[in-house]
C-alpha positions in Angstrom: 0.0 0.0 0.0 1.6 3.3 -0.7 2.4 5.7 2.3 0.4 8.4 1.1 -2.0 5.9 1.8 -0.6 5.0 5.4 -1.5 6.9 8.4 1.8 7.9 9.7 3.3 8.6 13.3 2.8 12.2 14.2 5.4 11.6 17.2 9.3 12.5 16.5 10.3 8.8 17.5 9.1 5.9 16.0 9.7 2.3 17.6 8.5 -0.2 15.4 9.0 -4.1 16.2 7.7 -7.8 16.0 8.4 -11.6 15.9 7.5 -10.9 12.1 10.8 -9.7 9.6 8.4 -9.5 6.6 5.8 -7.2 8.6 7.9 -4.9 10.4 10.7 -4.2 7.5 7.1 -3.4 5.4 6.0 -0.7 8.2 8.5 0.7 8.7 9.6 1.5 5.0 6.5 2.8 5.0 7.2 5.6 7.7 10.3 6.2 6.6 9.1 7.4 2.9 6.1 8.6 4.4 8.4 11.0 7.0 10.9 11.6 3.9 8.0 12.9 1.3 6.8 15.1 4.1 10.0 16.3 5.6 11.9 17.0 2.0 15.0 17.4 1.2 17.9 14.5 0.8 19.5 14.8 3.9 18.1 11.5 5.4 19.8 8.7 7.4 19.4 5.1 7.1 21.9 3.2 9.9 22.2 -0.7 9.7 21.3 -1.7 13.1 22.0 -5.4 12.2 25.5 -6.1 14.5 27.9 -8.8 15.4 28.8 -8.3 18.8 29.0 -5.6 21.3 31.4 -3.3 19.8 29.1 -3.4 16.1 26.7 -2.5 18.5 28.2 0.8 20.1 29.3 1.9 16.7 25.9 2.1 15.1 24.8 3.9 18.4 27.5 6.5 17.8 26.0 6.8 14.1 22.8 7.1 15.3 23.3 10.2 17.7 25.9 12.0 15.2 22.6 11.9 12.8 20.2 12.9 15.4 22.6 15.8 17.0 23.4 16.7 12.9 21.6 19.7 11.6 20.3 19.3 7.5 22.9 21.2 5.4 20.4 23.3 4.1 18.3 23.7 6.8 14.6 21.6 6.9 13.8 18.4 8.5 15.4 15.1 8.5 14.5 11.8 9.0 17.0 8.7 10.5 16.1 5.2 10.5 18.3 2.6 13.0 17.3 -0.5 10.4 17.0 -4.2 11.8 18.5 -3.5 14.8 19.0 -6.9 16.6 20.6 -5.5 20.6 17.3 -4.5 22.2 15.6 -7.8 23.3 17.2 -10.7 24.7 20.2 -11.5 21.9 23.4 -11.8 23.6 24.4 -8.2 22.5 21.7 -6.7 24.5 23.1 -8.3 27.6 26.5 -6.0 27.5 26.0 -3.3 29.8 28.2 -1.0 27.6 25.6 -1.7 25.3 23.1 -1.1 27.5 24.5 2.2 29.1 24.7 3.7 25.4 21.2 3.0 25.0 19.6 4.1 28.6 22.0 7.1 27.9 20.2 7.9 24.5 16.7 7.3 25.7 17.5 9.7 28.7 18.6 12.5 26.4 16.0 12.4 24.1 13.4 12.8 26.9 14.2 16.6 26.9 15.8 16.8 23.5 14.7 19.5 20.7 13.0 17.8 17.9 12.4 20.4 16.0 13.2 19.3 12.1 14.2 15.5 13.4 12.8 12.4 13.2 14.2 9.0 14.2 12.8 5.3 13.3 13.8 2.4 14.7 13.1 -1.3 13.6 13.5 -4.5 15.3 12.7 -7.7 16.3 12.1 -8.1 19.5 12.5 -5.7 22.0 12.7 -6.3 26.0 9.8 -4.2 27.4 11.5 -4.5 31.3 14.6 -2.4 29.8 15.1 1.4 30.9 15.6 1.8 27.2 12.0 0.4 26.1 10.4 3.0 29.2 12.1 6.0 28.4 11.7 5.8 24.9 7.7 5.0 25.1 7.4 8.1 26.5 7.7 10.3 23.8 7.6 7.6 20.7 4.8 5.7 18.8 5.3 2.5 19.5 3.8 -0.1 17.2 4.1 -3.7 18.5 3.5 -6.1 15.1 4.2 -9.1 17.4 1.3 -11.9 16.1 -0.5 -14.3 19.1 -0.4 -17.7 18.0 -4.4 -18.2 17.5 -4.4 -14.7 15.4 -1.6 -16.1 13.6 -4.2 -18.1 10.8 -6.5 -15.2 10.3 -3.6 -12.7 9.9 -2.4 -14.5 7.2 -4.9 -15.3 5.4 -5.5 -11.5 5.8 -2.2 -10.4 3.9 -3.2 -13.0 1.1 -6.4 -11.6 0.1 -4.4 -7.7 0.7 -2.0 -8.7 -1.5 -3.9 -10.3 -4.4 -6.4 -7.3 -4.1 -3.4 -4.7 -4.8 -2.9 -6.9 -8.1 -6.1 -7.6 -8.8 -7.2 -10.7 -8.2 -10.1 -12.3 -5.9 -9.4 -15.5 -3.6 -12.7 -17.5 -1.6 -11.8 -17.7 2.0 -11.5 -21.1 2.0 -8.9 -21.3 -0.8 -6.7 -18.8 1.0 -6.6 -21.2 3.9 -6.1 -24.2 1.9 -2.9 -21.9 0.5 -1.8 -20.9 4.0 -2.3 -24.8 5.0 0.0 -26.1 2.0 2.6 -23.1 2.1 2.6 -22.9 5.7 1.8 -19.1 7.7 4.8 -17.3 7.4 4.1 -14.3 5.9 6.9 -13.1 3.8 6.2 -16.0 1.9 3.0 -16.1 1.8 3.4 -12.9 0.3 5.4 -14.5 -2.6 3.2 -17.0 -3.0 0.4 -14.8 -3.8 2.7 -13.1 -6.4 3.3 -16.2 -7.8 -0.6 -16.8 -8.1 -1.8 -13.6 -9.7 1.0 -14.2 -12.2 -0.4 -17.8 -12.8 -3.9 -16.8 -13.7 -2.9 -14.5 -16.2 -6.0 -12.2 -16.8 -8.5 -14.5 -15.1 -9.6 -12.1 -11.9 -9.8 -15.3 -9.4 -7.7 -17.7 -8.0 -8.8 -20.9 -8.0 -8.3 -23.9 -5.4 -6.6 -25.7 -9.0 -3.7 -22.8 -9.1 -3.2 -23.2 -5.3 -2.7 -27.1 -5.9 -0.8 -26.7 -9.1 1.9 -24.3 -7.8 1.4 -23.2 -4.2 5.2 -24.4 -2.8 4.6 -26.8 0.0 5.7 -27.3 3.2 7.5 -30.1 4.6 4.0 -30.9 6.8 2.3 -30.5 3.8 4.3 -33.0 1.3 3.3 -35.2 4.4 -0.5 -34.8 4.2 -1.2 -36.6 1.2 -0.5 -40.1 3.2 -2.4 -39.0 6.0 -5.4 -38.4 4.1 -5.4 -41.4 1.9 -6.4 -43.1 5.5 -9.2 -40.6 6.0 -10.4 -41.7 2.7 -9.8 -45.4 4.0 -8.7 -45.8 0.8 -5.7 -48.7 0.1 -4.5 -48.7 -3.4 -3.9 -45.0 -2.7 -2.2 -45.2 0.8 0.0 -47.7 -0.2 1.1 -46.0 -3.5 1.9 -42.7 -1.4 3.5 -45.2 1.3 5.7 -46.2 -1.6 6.9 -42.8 -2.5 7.5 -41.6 0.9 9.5 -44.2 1.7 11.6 -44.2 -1.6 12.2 -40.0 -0.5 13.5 -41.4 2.9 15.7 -44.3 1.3 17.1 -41.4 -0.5 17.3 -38.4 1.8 19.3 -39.0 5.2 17.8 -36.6 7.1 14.7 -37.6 7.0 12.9 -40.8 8.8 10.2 -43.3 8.6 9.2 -42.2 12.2 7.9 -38.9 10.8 5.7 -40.7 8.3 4.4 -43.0 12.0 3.5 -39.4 13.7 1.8 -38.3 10.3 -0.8 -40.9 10.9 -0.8 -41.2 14.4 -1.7 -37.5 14.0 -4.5 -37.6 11.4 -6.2 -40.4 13.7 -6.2 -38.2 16.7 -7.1 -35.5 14.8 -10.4 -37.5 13.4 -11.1 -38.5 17.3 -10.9 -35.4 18.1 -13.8 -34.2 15.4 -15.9 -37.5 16.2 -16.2 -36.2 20.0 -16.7 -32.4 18.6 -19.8 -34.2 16.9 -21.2 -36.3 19.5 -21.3 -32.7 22.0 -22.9 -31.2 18.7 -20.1 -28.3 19.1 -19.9 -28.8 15.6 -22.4 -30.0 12.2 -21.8 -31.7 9.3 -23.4 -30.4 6.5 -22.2 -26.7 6.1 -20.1 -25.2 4.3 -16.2 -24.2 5.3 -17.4 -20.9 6.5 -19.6 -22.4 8.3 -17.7 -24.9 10.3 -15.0 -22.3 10.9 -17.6 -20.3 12.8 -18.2 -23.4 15.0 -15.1 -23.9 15.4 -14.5 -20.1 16.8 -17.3 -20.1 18.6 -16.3 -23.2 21.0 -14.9 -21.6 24.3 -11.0 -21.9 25.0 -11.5 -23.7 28.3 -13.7 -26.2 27.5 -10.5 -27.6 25.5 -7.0 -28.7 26.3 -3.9 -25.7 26.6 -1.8 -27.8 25.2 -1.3 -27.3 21.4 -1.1 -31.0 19.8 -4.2 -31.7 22.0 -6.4 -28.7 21.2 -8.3 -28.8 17.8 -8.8 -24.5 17.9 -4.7 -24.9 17.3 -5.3 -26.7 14.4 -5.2 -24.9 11.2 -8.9 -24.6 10.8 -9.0 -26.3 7.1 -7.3 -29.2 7.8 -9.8 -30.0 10.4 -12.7 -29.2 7.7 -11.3 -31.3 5.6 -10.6 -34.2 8.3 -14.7 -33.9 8.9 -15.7 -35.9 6.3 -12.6 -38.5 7.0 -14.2 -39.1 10.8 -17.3 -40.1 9.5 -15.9 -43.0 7.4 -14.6 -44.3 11.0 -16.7 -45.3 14.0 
């Protein structure tokens, strides 16, 4: 989306971060040319924040206050950016306390600094909120936490998906972007790609179709596993045995991978049909709907009637692969 687009930051100092590289490298690059076009000018900063060790870290501190304390040659605003920067969560480099003094030094000054024609973005990773660093600097910055909670994590990406394949024109059904997210797996940079690669696939057709997603979605490692696992859903032999046959030939072939992990496949498509047989029998959930249907049943089933941990708790699940599983579990009794 373009900045002009964007809403933008009206505070001087900018702290964006997340457990997400795609997200946060995206937002803030949107700031930053969004602070440039409005400040003018070319006498802008961008400081690689990415370090080594401890001493990588106190020289891109030192770049980033010479910057801040530097007036624009021709008078104006300017804008600096620490990019990436990797020493303000828990990483080993945080943990120096030269490191650290530099930083609770910086935050301190720009309490009572003069921001007048200065702007400074910052993007990371993570970032330790219990720091002196973190609680100075939320006092006078926008802070924008992109960090994603596990059960948000489906929905956001099926989110950037359809975002992404509306800015090139193209439509997706809910429950193809899910099938997507479930073959190419939820991280979001690539997801991002993947959606590329779609609306390039279709051509001028406007929609994407479950067909493209099969016939060129990239697919996880859990995914190329999935094919086994539902030919037992579908209790069906020649099938299971062929796909058997190929697995097994792919870990003949590869040394890192074992049988073992085909034995878990199963194991885990068979508690995962259990699972969905006793969802039935407390009528939590229907047969007969559609997918958005079920994923509204599913949604709508409270968090403590089921287990906290993950591999035991069906909301945990990716939300397709348990529609799908629905009509496997009533081939069983």
């Amino acid at each position: 989306m373009p900045a002009s687009k964007t809403k933008l930051p009206t505070e001087p100092l900018c702290l964006v971060f997340g457990d997400e590289d795609f997200l946060v490298r995206d937002r803030a690059s949107q700031v930053y040319e969004g602070w440039c076009a409005e400040a003018g000018g070319e006498d802008h900063q961008i400081i690689d924040g990415t370090v080594r060790n401890a001493a990588e870290a106190l020289e891109a501190l030192a770049k980033l206050n010479e910057a801040v304390q530097t007036l624009p040659f021709f008078g104006g605003a300017k804008v600096v950016w620490l990019r990436g920067a990797n020493f303000l969560g828990d990483e080993r480099t945080a943990s120096s306390r030269d490191v650290t003094d530099r930083l609770n030094g910086l935050a301190k000054g720009w309490e009572t600094f003069d921001w007048q024609g200065v702007r400074v973005l910052i993007s990371c990773g993570k970032v330790d909120k219990r720091k002196a660093f973190f609680k100075s600097a939320k006092k006078i910055a926008a802070v924008e936490d992109l960090s994603i909670a596990d059960k948000e994590r489906g929905s956001r990406a099926a989110l950037i998906v359809r975002q992404r394949l509306a800015e090139l024109g193209k439509k997706i059904a809910p429950h193809v972007a899910d099938e997507l997210i479930l073959l190419a797996g939820s991280d979001l940079q690539q997801l991002h790609t993947e959606a590329d690669k779609l609306a390039a696939y279709v051509g001028e057709r406007e929609e994407v179709m479950r067909q493209d997603v099969h016939e060129i979605a990239t697919r996880t490692r859990q995914a190329q596993g999935f094919a086994l696992a539902d030919a037992l859903g579908e209790r069906n032999l020649p099938k299971l045995l062929r796909v058997l046959d190929e697995e097994l030939w792919v870990v003949k072939l590869d040394a890192k991978k074992s049988p073992i992990a085909l034995l878990y496949g199963l194991i885990t498509k068979v508690r995962t049909m259990i699972f969905l047989k006793e969802m039935l029998r407390l009528k939590w959930i229907r047969t007969g709907g559609g997918y958005q249907q079920f994923k509204s049943q599913l949604e709508a089933i409270q968090d403590d009637r089921l287990p906290d941990e993950r591999k035991f708790n069906p909301k945990a699940m990716h939300p397709y692969m348990l529609f799908n599983a629905l009509g496997h579990a009533r081939q069983y009794s």
